[in-house]
C-alpha positions as protocol buffer text, in pm:
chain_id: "A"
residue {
  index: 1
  type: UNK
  ca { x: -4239 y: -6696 z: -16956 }
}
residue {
  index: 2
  type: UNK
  ca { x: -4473 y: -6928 z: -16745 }
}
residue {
  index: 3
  type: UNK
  ca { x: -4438 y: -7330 z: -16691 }
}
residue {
  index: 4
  type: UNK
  ca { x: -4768 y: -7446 z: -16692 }
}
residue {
  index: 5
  type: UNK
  ca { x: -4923 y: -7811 z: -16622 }
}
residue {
  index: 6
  type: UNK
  ca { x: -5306 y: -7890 z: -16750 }
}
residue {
  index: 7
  type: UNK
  ca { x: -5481 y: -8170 z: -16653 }
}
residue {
  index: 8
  type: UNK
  ca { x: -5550 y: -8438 z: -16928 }
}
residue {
  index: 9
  type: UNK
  ca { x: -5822 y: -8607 z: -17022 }
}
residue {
  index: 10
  type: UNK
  ca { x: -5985 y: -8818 z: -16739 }
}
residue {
  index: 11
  type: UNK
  ca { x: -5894 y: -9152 z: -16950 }
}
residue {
  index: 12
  type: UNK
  ca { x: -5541 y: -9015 z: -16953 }
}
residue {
  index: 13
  type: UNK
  ca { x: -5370 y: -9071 z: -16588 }
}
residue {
  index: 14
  type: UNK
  ca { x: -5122 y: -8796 z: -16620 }
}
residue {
  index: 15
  type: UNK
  ca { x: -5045 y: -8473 z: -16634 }
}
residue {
  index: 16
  type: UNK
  ca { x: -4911 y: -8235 z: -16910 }
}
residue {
  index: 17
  type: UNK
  ca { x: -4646 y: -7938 z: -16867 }
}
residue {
  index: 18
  type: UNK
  ca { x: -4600 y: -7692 z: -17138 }
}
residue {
  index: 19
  type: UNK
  ca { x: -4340 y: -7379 z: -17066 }
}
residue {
  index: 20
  type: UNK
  ca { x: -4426 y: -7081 z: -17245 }
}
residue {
  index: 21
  type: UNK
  ca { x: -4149 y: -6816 z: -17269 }
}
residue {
  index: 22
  type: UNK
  ca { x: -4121 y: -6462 z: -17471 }
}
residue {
  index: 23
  type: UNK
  ca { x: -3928 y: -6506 z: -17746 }
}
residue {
  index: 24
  type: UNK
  ca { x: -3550 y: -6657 z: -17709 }
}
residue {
  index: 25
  type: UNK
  ca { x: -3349 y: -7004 z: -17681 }
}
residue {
  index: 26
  type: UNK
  ca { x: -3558 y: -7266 z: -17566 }
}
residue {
  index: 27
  type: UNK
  ca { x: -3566 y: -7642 z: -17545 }
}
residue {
  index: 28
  type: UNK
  ca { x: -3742 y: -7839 z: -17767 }
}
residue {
  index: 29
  type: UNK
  ca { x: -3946 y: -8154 z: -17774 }
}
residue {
  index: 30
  type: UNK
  ca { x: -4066 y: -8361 z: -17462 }
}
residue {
  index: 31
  type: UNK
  ca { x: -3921 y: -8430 z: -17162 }
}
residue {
  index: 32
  type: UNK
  ca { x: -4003 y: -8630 z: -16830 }
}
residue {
  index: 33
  type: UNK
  ca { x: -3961 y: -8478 z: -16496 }
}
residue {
  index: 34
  type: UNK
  ca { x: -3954 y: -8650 z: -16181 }
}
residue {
  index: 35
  type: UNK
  ca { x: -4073 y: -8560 z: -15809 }
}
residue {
  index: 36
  type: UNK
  ca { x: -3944 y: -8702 z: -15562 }
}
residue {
  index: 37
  type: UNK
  ca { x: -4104 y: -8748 z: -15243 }
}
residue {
  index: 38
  type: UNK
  ca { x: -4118 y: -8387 z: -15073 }
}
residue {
  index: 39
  type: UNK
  ca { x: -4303 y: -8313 z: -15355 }
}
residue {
  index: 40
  type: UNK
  ca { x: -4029 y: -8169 z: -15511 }
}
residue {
  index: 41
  type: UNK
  ca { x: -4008 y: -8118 z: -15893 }
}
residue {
  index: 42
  type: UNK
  ca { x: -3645 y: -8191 z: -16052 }
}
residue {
  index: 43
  type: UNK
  ca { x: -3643 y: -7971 z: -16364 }
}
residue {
  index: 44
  type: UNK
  ca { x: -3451 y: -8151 z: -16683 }
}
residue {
  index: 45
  type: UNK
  ca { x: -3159 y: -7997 z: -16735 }
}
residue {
  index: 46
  type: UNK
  ca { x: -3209 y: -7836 z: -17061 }
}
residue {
  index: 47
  type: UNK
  ca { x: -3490 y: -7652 z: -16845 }
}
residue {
  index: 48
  type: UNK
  ca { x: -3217 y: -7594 z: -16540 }
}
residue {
  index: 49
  type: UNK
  ca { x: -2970 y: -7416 z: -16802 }
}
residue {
  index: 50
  type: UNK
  ca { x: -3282 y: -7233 z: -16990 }
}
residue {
  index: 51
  type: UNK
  ca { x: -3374 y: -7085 z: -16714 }
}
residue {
  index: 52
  type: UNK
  ca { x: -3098 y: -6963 z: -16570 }
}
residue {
  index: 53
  type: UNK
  ca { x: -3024 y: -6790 z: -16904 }
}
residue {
  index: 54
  type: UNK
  ca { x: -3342 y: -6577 z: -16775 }
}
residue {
  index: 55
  type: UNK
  ca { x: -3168 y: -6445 z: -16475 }
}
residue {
  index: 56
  type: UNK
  ca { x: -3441 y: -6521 z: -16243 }
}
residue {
  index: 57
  type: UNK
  ca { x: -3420 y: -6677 z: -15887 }
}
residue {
  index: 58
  type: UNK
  ca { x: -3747 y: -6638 z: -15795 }
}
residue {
  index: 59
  type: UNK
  ca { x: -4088 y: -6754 z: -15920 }
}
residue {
  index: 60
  type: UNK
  ca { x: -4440 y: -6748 z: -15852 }
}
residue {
  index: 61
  type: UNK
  ca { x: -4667 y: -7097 z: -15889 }
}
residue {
  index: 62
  type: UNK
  ca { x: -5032 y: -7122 z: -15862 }
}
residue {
  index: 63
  type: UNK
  ca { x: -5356 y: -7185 z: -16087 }
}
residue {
  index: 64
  type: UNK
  ca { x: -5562 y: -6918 z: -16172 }
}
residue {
  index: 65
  type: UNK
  ca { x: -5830 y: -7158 z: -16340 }
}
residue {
  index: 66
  type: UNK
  ca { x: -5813 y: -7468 z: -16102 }
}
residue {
  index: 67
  type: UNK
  ca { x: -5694 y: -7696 z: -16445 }
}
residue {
  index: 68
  type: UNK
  ca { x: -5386 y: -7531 z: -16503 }
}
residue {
  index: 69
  type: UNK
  ca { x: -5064 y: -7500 z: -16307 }
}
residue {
  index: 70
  type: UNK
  ca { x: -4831 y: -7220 z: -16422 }
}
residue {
  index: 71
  type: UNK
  ca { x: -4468 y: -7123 z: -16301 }
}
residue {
  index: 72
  type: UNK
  ca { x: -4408 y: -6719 z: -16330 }
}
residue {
  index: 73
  type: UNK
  ca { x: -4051 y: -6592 z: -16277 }
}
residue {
  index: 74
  type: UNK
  ca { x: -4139 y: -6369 z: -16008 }
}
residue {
  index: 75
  type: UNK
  ca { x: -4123 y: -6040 z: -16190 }
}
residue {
  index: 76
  type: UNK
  ca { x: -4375 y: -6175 z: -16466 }
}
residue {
  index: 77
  type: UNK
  ca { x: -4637 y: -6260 z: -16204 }
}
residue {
  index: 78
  type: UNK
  ca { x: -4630 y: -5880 z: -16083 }
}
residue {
  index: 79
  type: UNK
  ca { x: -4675 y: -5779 z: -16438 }
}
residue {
  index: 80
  type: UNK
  ca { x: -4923 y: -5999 z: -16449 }
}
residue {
  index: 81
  type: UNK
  ca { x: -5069 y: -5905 z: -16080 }
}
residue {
  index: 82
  type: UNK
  ca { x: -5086 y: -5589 z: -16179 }
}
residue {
  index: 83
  type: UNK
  ca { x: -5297 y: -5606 z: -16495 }
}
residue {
  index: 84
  type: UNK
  ca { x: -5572 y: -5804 z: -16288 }
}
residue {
  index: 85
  type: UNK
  ca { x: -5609 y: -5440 z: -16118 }
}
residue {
  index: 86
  type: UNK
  ca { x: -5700 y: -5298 z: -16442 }
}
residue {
  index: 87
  type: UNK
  ca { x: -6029 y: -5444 z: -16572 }
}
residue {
  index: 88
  type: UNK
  ca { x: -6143 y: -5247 z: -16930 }
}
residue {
  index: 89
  type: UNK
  ca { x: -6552 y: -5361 z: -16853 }
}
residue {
  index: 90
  type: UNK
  ca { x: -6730 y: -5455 z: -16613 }
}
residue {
  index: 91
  type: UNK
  ca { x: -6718 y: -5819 z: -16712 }
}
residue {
  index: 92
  type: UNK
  ca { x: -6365 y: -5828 z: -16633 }
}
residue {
  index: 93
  type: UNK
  ca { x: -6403 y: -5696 z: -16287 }
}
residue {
  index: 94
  type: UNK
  ca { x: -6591 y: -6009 z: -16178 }
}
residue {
  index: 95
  type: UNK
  ca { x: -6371 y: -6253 z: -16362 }
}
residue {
  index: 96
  type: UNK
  ca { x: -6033 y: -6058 z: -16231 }
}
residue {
  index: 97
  type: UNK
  ca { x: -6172 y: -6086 z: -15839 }
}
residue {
  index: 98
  type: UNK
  ca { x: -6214 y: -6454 z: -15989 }
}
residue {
  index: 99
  type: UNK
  ca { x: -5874 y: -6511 z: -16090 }
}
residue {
  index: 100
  type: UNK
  ca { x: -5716 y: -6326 z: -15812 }
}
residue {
  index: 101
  type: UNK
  ca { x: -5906 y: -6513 z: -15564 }
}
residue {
  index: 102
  type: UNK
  ca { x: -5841 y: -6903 z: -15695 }
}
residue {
  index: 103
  type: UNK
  ca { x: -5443 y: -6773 z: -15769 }
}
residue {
  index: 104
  type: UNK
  ca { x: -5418 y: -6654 z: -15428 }
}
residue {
  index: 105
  type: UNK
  ca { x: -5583 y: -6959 z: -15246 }
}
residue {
  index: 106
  type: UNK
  ca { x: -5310 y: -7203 z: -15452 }
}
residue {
  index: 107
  type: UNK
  ca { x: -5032 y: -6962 z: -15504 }
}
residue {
  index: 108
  type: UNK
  ca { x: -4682 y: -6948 z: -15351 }
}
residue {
  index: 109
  type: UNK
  ca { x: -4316 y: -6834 z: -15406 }
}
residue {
  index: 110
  type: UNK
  ca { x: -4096 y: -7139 z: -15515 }
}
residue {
  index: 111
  type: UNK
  ca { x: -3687 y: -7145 z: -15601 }
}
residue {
  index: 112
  type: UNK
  ca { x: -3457 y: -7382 z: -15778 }
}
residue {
  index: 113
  type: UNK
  ca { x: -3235 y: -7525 z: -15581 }
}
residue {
  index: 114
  type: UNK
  ca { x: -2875 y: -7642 z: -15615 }
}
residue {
  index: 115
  type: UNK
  ca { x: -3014 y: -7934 z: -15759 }
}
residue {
  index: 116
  type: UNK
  ca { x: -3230 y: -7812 z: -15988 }
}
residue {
  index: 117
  type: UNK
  ca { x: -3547 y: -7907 z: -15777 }
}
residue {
  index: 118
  type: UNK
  ca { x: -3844 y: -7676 z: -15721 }
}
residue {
  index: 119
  type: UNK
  ca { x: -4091 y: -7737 z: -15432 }
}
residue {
  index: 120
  type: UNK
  ca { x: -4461 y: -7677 z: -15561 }
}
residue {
  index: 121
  type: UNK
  ca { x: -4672 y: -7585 z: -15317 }
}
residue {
  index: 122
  type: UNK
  ca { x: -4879 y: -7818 z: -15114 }
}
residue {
  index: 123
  type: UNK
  ca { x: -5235 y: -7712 z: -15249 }
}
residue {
  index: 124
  type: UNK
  ca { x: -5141 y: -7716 z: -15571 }
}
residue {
  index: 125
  type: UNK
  ca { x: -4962 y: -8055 z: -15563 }
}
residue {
  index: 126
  type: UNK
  ca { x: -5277 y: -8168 z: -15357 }
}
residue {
  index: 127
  type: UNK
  ca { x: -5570 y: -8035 z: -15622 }
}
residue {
  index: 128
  type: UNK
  ca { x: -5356 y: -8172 z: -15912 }
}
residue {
  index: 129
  type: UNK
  ca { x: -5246 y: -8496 z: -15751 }
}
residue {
  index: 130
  type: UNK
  ca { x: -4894 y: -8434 z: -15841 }
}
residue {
  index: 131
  type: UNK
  ca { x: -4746 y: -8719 z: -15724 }
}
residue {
  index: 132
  type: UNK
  ca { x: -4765 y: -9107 z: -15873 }
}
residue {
  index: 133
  type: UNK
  ca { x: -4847 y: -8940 z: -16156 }
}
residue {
  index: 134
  type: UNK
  ca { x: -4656 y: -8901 z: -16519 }
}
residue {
  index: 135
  type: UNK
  ca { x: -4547 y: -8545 z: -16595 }
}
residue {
  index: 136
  type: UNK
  ca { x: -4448 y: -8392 z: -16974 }
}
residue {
  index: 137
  type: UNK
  ca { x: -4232 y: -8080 z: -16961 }
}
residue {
  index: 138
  type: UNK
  ca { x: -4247 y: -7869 z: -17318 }
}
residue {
  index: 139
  type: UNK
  ca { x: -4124 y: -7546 z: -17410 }
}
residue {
  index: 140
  type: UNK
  ca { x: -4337 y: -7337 z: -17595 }
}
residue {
  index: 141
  type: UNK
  ca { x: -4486 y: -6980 z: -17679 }
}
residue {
  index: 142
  type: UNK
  ca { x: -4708 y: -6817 z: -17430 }
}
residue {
  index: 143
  type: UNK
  ca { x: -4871 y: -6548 z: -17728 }
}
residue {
  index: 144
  type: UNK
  ca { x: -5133 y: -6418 z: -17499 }
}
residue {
  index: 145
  type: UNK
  ca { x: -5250 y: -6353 z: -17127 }
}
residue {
  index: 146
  type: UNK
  ca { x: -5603 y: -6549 z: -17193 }
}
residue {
  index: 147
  type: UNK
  ca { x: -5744 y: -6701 z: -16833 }
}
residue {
  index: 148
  type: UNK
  ca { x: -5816 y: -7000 z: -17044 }
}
């Protein structure tokens, strides 16, 4: 399961959110987050309950392609860490040091708060100019690992 934001078209001035879980109960349809001014992301509250059904407290968020943001429960992003160490050519080598480096330069733990707020981190709210801008939350199907 990953949150992940992608950058619109440039005659769009927003920015798009699409969560992509395994397979189980998720919301449907559109929804409009707000962030307040630390930056910090209040979560809808069909996405507060959703989550929680997932039994996760912690989560990873960074970009590993500088036009998408994604949110990793914690344990997903070491699964995901993990198969960046296991390249099958030696294309992949290159493009996983690729991947691990731009993840790692925007990348940081995050948490859900009582309120149901998340603080992104600051380099990735900075590159994606997540603030004054219009954000669309959906829940959807993550089917592969692609880099995109």
């Amino acid at each position: 399961m990953c949150l992940k934001w992608f950058r619109r078209p440039s005659w769009r001035n927003d920015v798009a959110a699409i969560v992509s879980v395994d397979p189980a109960e998720r919301p449907a349809g559109y929804t409009l987050p707000v962030f307040d001014a630390k930056g910090r992301l209040k979560l809808p509250s069909a996405f507060q309950k959703f989550l929680a059904s997932l039994k996760e407290d912690h989560y990873f968020v960074t970009t590993t392609n500088e036009t998408t943001v994604y949110i990793y429960p914690l344990s997903e992003w070491k699964k995901f860490e993990a198969s960046l160490d296991q390249p099958e050519n030696e294309e992949q080598v290159d493009m996983f040091a690729a991947v691990r480096f731009v993840s790692d330069k925007y990348g940081a733990d995050a948490v859900i708060d009582g309120e149901g707020r998340m603080l992104l981190p600051q380099p990735v709210r900075a590159e994606f100019k997540m603030h004054d801008v219009q954000v669309y939350v959906q829940c959807g199907r993550n089917k592969d690992r692609s880099f995109e």
